[in-house]
C-alpha positions in Angstrom: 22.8 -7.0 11.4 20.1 -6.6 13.9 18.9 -2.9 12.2 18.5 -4.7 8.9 16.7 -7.5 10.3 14.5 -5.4 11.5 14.3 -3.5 8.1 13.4 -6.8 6.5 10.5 -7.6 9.2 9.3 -4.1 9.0 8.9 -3.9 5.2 7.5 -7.4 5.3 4.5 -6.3 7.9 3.9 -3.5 5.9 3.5 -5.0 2.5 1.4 -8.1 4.0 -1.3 -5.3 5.8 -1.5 -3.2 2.5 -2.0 -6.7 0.8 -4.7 -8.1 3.4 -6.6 -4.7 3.0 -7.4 -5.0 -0.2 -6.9 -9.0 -1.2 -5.8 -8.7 -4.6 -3.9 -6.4 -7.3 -6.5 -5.8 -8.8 -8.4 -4.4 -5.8 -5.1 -2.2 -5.0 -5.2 -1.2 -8.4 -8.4 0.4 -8.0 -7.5 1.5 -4.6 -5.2 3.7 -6.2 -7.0 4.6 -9.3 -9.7 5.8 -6.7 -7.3 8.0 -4.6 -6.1 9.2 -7.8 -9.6 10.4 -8.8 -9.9 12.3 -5.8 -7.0 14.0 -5.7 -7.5 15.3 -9.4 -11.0 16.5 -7.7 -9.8 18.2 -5.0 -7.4 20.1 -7.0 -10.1 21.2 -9.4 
């Protein structure tokens, strides 16, 4: 019981920093369009 609460909490930080970072979908949306891009230009 304890282990998942802790799961729950965990998950919960987690998802609530990556959301702060970047304040909306749309910004995280192009956070990962931009990581994308670089990737694809490192392998190149």
């Amino acid at each position: 019981m304890f282990r998942r609460i802790l799961v729950v909490f965990t998950s919960l930080f987690f998802s609530l920093m990556l959301l702060a970072g970047c304040n909306t979908m749309e910004g995280f949306g192009e956070d990962v369009e931009q990581a994308g891009d670089e990737i694809e230009e490192a392998t190149n």
